[in-house]
Every structure is written in structure tokens, then in C-alpha cells.
N, CA and C atoms as a LAMMPS dump frame, in Angstrom:
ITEM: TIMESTEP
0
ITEM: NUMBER OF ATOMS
264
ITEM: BOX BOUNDS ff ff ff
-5.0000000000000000e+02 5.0000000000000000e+02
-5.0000000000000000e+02 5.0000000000000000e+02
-5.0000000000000000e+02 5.0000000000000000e+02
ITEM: ATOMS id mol type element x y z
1 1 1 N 0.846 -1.167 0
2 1 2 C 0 0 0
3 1 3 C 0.892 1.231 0
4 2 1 N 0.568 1.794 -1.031
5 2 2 C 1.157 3.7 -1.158
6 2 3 C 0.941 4.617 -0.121
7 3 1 N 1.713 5.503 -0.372
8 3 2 C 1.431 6.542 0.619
9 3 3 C 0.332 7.007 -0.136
10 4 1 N -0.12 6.785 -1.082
11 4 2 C -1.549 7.76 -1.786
12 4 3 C -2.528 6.915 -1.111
13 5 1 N -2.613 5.965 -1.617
14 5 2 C -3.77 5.24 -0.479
15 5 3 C -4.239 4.841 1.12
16 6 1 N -2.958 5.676 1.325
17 6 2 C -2.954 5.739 2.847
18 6 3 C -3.607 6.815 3.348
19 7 1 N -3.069 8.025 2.614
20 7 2 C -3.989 9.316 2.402
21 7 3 C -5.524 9.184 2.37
22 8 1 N -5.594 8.447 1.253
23 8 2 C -6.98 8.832 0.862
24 8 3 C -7.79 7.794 1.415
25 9 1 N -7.617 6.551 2.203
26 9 2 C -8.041 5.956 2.786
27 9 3 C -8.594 6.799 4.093
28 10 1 N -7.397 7.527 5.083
29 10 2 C -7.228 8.428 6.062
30 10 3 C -8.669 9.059 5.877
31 11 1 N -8.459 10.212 4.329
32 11 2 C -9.816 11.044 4.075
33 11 3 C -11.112 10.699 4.272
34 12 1 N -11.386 9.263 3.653
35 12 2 C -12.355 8.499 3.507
36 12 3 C -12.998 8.278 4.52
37 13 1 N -12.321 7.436 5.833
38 13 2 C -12.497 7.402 6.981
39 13 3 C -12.992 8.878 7.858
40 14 1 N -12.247 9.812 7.725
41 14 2 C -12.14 11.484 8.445
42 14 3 C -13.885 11.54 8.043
43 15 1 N -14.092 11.257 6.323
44 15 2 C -15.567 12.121 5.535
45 15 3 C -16.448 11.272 6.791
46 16 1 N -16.493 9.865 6.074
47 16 2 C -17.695 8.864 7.038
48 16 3 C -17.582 9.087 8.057
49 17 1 N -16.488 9.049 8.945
50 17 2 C -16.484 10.277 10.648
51 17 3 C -17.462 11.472 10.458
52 18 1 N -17.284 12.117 9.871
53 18 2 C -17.827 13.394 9.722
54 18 3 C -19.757 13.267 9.399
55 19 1 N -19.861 12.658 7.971
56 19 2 C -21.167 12.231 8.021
57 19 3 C -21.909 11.614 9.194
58 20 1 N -21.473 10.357 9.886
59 20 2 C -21.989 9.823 10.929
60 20 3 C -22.255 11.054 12.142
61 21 1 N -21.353 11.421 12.365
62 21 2 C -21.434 12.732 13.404
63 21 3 C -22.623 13.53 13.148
64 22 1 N -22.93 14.193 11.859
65 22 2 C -24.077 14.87 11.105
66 22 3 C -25.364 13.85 11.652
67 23 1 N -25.225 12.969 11.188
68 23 2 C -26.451 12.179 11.413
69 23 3 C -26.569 11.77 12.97
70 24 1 N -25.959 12.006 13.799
71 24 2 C -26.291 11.58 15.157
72 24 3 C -26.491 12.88 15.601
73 25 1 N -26.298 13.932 15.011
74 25 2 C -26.863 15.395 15.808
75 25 3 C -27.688 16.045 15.118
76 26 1 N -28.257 15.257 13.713
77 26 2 C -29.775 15.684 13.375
78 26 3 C -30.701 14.631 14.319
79 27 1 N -30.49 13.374 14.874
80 27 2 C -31.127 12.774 15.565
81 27 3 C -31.535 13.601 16.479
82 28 1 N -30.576 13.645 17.525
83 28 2 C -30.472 14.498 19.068
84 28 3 C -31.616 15.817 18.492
85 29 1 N -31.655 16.684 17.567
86 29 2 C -32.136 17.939 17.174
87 29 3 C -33.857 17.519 17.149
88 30 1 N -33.819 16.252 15.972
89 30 2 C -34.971 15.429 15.807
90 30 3 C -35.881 15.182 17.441
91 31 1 N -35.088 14.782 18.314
92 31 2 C -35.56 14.151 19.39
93 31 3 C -36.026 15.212 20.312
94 32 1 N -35.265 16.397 20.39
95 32 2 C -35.179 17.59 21.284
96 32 3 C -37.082 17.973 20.256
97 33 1 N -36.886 18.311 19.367
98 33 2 C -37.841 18.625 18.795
99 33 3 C -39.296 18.239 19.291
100 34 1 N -39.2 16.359 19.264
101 34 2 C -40.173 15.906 19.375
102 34 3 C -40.575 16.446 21.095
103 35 1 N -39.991 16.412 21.789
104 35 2 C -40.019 16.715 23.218
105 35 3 C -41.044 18.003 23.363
106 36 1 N -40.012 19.293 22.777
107 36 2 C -40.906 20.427 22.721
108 36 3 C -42.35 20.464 21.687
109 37 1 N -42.389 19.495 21.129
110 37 2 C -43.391 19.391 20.312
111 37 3 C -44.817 18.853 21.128
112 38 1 N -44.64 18.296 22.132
113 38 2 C -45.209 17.67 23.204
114 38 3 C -45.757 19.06 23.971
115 39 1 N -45.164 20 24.365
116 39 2 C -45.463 20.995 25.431
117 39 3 C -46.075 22.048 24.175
118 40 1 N -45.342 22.718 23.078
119 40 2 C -45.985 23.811 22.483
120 40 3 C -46.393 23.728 20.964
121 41 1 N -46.936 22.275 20.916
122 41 2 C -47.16 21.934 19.823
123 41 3 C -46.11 21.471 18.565
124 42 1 N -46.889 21.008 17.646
125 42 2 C -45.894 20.539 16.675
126 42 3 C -45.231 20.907 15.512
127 43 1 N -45.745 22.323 15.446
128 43 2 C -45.796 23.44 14.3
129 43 3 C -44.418 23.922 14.323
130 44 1 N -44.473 24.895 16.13
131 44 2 C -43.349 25.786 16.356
132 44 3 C -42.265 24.64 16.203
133 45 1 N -42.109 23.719 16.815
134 45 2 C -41.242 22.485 17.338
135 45 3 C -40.623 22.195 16.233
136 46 1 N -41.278 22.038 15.103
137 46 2 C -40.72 21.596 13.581
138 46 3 C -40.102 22.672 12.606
139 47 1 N -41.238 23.918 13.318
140 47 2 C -40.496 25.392 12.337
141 47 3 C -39.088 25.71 12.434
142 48 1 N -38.555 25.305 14.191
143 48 2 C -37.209 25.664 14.221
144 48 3 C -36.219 24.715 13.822
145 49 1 N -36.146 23.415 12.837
146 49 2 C -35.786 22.33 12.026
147 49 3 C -35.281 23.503 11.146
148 50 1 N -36.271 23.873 10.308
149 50 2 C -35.838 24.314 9.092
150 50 3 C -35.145 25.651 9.146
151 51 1 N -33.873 25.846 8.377
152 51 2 C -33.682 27.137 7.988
153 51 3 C -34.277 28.467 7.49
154 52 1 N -34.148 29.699 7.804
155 52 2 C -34.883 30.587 7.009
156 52 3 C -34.016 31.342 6.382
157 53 1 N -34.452 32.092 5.363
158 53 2 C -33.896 32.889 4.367
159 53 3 C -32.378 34.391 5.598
160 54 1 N -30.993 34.024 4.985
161 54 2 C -30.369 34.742 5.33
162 54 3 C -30.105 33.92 6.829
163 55 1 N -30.369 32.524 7.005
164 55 2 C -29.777 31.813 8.291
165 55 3 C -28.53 31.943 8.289
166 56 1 N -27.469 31.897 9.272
167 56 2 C -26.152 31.455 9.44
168 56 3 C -25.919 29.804 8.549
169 57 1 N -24.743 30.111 8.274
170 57 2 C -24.315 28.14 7.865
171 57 3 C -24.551 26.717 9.039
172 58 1 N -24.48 27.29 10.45
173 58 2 C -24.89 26.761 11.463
174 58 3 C -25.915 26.043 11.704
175 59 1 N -27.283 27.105 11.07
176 59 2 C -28.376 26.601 10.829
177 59 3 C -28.952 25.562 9.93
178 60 1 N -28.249 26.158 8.722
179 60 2 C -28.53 25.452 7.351
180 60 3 C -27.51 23.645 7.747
181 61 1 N -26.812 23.859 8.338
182 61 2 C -25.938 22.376 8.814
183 61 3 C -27.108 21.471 9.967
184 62 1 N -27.601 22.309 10.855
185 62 2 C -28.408 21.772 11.404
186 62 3 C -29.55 21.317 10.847
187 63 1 N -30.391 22.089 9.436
188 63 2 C -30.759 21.396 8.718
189 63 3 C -30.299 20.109 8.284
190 64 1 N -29.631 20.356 7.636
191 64 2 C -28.765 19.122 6.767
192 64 3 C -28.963 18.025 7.65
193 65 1 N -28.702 18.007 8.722
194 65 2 C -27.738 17.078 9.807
195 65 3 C -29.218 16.248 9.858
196 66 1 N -30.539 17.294 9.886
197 66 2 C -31.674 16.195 10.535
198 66 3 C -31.899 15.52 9.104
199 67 1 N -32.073 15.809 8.207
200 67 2 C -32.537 15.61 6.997
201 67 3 C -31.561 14.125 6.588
202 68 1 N -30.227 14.121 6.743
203 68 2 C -29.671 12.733 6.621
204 68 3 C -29.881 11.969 7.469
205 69 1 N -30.379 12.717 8.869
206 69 2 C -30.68 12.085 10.201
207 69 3 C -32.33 10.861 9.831
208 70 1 N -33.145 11.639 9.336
209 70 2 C -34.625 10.894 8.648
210 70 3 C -34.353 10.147 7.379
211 71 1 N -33.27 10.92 6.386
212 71 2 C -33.164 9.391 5.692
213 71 3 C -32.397 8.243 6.405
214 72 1 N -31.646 8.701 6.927
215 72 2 C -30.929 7.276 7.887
216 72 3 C -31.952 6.456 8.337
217 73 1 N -32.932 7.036 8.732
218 73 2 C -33.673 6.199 9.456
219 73 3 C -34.867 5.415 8.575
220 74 1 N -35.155 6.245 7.442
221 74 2 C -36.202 5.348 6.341
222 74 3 C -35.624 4.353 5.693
223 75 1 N -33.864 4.672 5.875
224 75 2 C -33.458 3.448 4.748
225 75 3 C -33.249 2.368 5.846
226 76 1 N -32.9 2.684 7.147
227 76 2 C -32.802 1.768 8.078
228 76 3 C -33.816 0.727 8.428
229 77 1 N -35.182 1.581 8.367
230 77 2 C -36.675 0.841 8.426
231 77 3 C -36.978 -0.03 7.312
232 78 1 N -36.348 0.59 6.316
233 78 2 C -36.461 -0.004 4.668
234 78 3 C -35.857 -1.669 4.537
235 79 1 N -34.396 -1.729 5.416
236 79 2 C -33.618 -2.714 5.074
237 79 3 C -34.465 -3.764 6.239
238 80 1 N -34.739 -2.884 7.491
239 80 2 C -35.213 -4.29 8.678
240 80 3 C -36.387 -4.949 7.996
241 81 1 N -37.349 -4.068 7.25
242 81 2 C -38.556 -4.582 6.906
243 81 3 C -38.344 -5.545 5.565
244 82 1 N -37.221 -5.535 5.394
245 82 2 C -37.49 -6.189 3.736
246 82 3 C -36.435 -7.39 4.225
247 83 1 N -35.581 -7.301 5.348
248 83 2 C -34.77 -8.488 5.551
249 83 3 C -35.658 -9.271 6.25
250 84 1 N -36.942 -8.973 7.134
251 84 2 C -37.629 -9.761 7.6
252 84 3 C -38.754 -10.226 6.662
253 85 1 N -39.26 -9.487 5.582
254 85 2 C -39.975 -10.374 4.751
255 85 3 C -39.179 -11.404 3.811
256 86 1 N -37.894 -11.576 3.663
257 86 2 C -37.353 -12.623 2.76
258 86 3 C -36.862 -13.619 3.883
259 87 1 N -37.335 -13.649 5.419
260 87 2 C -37.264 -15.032 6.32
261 87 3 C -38.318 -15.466 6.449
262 88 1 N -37.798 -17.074 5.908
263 88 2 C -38.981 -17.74 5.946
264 88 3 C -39.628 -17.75 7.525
């Protein structure tokens, strides 16, 4: 193995670090949400999810973060449900 593939192995690893991280703090955001969604409804609770026009990058990441955070979890539901319909 090269020093190039050592590199870019390194990167590879650093990105999927990085993604996973994203997706475990759109969860936490997701979850905090649902909580306050409980006390002041489900409107406000969900409005502060989304970014608005002229947000910081902060925001728009915290977007992001839940948004891979819910597909993580449809493709996750996707694979349990379809590995349990192909057992006999």
C-alpha cells in the first residue's frame, strides 16, 4: 500500500467520521424537537428544524444534519422490513 492510499483511505475514513457525526446530531435535534413538540405543539417544534432565508451556515448544517438524520432512518426501516420479509 502507497502513501496515496494511505492518504486517501485516512480522508475516507475522516468524511464517514464526519457524516456519521451529522447524522447523530440531526437525531439528538430530531428528538429535542419531538419533546418540545409535546409541550408547544408541533408546528413551532418543527419550524425551528428548518432554515430561514439569510440563516447562518450553522443553521442550514443543522438542517442538513436532521434531513440525513430521517433518511438514515427510512433506509434503516427499509432494510429491517425487507430483511424480515425474505425469512422464511
Amino acid at each position: 500500500m502507497g502513501a496515496r492510499d494511505l492518504v486517501r483511505q485516512l480522508l475516507l475514513r475522516g468524511l464517514l467520521l464526519l457524516l456519521w457525526a451529522l447524522v447523530g446530531w440531526g437525531a439528538l435535534l430530531l428528538l429535542l424537537a419531538l419533546v418540545n413538540a409535546a409541550g408547544e405543539g408541533p408546528g413551532p417544534a418543527l419550524a425551528r428544524l428548518l432554515p430561514s432565508r439569510g440563516s447562518s451556515i450553522w443553521a442550514w448544517l443543522n438542517g442538513l444534519s436532521v434531513a440525513l438524520a430521517v433518511a438514515v432512518g427510512v433506509l434503516a426501516g427499509g432494510y429491517l422490513a425487507w430483511t424480515r420479509r425474505l425469512r422464511p
